[in-house]
N, C-alpha and C positions, 0 to 999 in steps of 0.2 A: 286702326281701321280707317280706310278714304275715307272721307265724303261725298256725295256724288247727290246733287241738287236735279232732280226731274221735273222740269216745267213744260206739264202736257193739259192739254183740254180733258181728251178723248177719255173718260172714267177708266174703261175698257182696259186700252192701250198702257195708260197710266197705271194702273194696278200689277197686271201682268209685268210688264217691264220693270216694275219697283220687284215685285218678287223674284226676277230672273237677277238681278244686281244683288238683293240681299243672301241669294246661296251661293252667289261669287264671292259673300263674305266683304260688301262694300254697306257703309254705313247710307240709308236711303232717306233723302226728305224730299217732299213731292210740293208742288203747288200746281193749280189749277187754271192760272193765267201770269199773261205777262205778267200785272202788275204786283199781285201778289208774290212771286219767284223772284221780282228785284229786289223788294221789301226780304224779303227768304236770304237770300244772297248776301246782304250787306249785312243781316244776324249773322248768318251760321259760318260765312265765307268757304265755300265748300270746296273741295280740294280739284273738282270739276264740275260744267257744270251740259246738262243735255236738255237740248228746249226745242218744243215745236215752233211754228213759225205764224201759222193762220191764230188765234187764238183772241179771247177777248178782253176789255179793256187794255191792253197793251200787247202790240206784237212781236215776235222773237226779232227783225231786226230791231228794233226802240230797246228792247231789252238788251243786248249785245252794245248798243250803243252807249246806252246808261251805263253799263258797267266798266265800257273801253275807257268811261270820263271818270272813274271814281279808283283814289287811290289804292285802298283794301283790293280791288274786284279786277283792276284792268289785265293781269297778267295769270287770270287765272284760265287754264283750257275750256273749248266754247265749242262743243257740237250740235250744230242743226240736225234736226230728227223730224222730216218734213213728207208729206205729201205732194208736195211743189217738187217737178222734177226737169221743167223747163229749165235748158244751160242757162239763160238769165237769172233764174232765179239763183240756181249754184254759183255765178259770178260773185251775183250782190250779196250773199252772204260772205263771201271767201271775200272778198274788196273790204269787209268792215271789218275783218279782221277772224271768222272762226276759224279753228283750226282743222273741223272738219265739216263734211255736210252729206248724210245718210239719211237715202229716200224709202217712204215706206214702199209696200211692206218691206221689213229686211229680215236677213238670218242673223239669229241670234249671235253666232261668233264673230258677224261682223261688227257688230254694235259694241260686243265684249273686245275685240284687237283693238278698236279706233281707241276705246279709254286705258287700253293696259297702255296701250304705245305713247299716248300721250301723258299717261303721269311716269311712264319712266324718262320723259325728255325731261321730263322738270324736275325729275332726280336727279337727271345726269347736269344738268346745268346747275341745281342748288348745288353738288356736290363740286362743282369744277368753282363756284363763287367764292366757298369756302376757304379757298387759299387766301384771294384778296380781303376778303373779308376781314379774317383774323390775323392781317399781318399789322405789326407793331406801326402807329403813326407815323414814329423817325423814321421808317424806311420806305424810302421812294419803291412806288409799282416798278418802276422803269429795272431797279435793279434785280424782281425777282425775275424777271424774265432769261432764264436758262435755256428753254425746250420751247421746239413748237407749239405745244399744250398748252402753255405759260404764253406764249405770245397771241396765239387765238383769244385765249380769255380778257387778255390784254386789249387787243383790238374791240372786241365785244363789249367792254367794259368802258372805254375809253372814245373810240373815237365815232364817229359820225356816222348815222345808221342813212340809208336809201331805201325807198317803196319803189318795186317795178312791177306791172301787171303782166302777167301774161301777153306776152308777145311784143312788149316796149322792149326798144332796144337801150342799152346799157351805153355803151360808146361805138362811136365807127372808124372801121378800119382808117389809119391818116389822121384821127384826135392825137391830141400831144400827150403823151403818157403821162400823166401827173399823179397816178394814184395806184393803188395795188387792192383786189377787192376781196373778201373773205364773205362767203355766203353762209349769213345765220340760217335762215331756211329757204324753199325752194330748191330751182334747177337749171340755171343755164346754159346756154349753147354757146362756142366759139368756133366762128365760117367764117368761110371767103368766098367771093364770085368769081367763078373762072372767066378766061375769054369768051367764052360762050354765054356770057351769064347764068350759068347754074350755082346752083347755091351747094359750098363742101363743108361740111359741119365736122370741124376738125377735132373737137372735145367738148365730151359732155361733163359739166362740174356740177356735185351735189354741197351739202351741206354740211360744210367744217371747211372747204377745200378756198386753197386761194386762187386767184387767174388776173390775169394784167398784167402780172411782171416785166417786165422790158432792161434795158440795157440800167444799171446802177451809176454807169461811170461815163453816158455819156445821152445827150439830151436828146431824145429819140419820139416817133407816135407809135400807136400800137399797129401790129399787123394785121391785123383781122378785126373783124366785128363781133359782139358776143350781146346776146337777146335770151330774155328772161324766158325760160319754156313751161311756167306756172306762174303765181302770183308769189316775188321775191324780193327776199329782207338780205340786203348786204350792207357792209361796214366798209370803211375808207378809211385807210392809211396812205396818206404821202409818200412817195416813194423816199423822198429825204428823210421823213421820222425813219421808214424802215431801216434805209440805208444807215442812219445812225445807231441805230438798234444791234444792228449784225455785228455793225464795229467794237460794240463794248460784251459782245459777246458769243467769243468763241465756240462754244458749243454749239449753239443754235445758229451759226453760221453754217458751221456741218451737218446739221439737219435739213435746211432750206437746201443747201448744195443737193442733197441725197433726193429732196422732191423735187428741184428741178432736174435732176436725173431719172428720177424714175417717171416723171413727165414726159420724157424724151425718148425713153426706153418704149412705153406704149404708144407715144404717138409715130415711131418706126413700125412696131409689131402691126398694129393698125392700118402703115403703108403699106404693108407686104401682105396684108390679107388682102385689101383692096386691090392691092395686084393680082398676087398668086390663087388666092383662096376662090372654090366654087361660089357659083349665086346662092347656094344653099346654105352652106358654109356660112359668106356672107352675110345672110339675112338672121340666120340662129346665131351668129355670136352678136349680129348688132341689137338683136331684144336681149339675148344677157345682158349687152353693155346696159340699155336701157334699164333693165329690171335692178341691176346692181345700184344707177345710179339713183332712181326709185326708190329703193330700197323696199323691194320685191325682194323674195323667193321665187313661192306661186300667190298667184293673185294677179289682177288684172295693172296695164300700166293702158294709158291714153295719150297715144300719141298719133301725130299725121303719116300718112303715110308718105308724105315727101320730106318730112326727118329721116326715116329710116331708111331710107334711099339714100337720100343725101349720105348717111354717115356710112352705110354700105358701101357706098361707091356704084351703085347701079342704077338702072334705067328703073322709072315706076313702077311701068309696066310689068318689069321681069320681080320685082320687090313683091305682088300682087299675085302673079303667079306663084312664087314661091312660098307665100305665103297662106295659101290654098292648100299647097302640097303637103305641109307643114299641121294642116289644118289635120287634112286625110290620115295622118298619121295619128295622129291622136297627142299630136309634142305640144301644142296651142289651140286655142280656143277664137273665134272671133269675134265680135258683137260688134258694127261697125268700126270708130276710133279704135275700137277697146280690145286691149290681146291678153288673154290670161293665160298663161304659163302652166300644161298642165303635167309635162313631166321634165323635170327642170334636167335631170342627168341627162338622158336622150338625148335633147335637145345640148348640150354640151358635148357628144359626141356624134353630133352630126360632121359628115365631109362634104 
């Protein structure tokens, strides 16, 4: 059975919400303030944990923070559970590290997806560690690396992690290619500016995917520029370690090959919609792109309206109208940033 540590004020709020977790069948222990729920935490080390933010003697950031500096606590999931609904506030939480931040009042499923989703990443990651883990001392990491899968955890495990916020850019087009980058979490953009100066956001990369690649056999910069489109955690591999990597291993030579292929395959298909494809067309498959790289179904993504344009290939204006259209139909939802997807087929068999 989880554990799932609830650090609320509110009696009320606190009770209720412990009895909706405990018929989910999640093991509940509450405290009543910050400082009490760090002291809570470093006992019980809870397998998540969900904190208000206003609260007394210690407030949910101080709390978040204590835990980010202590070995047992720092890597355990961290959701704000807040009446605070100012972007600022959602920044400076998400800056110190939570992993999510949900404003009252909320629905109950969404409070329940935020913690399924987040203790299944840290299934999927305890489960992927396992390999390194339990591999015998005399053998080099370097040699289990077979498969892409092997090489991801590799990089994860091994080399040099980078913090990007929201909207800091990563490198720019004309940097000298030195690195290859693998995104632990968030979401990335890779653009160019045309003659005109418009911005063309040529690929969106989520979470596990690599981008930077450039020439292996010859000393090159990159062609475009690629900017963090949330707050993002990537890893750095040298293009030389890589290139070494691929050389002692065939297999996973053939893999990379297959993703630089199928990289190339959608960023054509991509060009030919931007050509051929209607405004409507265009506008419904660039929120799938979006929601996929989200990792939506249905449910809302937050994006600008000059990304989606941008990756469309169309004018705002016509992005905004079409998006209305869209609206009328009953295929999306709007709430200004914010587009929720509300019949995902449809909207897949839009022309």
């Amino acid at each position: 059975m989880k554990k799932v540590l609830l650090i609320e004020d509110d009696r009320t709020l606190r009770e209720n919400t412990a009895e909706l977790l405990e018929l989910e069948n999640y093991k509940v222990f509450t405290a009543i303030n910050g400082l009490d729920g760090l002291e809570l935490a470093k006992k019980i080390v809870p397998d998540i944990i969900i904190c208000d933010i206003m609260m007394p003697k210690m407030d949910g950031y101080d709390v978040l923070e204590h835990l980010s500096k202590t070995e047992q606590t720092k890597f355990i999931p961290f959701i704000f559970l807040s009446a605070k609904t100012e972007r600022s506030d959602v920044r400076k939480g998400m800056n110190l590290g939570a992993d999510d931040y949900i404003t009252k009042p909320f629905e109950e499923d969404e409070l329940l997806t935020a913690i399924e989703s987040r203790l299944a990443k840290i299934e999927i990651l305890r489960d992927k560690r396992q390999l390194v883990d339990q591999t015998p001392t005399f053998v080099k990491k370097e040699e289990l690396i077979k498969s892409l899968d092997s090489l991801k955890e590799f990089v994860f495990q091994n080399k040099k992690i980078k913090n990007y916020k929201s909207g800091e850019i990563i490198y720019d087009e004309g940097n000298h290619a030195n690195y290859v980058y693998l995104i632990k979490s968030g979401v990335v953009k890779s653009h160019k500016i045309d003659e005109f100066g418009k911005e063309l956001i040529t690929k969106i990369y989520k979470a596990d995917e690599f981008f930077g690649y450039t020439s292996f056999t010859e000393s090159t910069t990159y062609l475009e520029s690629t900017t963090a489109m949330e707050n993002t955690e990537v890893c750095l591999i040298s293009k030389d370690d890589l290139k070494d990597i691929l050389k002692e291993n065939h297999s996973l030579t053939l893999e990379f090959i297959q993703l630089l292929t199928d990289d190339l395959t959608e960023f054509k298909e991509h060009l030919l919609q931007m050509a051929y494809g209607s405004v409507k067309k265009k506008t419904a498959n660039t929120i799938l792109q979006f929601t996929e790289k989200l990792n939506r179904t249905t449910g809302t993504i937050k994006i600008s309206r000059s990304d989606l344009a941008s990756v469309a290939g169309i004018a705002t204006e016509s992005l905004i109208r079409t998006l209305s259209s869209l609206k009328k139909e009953g295929l999306i939802d709007i709430d200004g940033r914010n587009i929720t997807v509300l019949d995902l087929e449809k909207l897949k068999r839009v022309y």
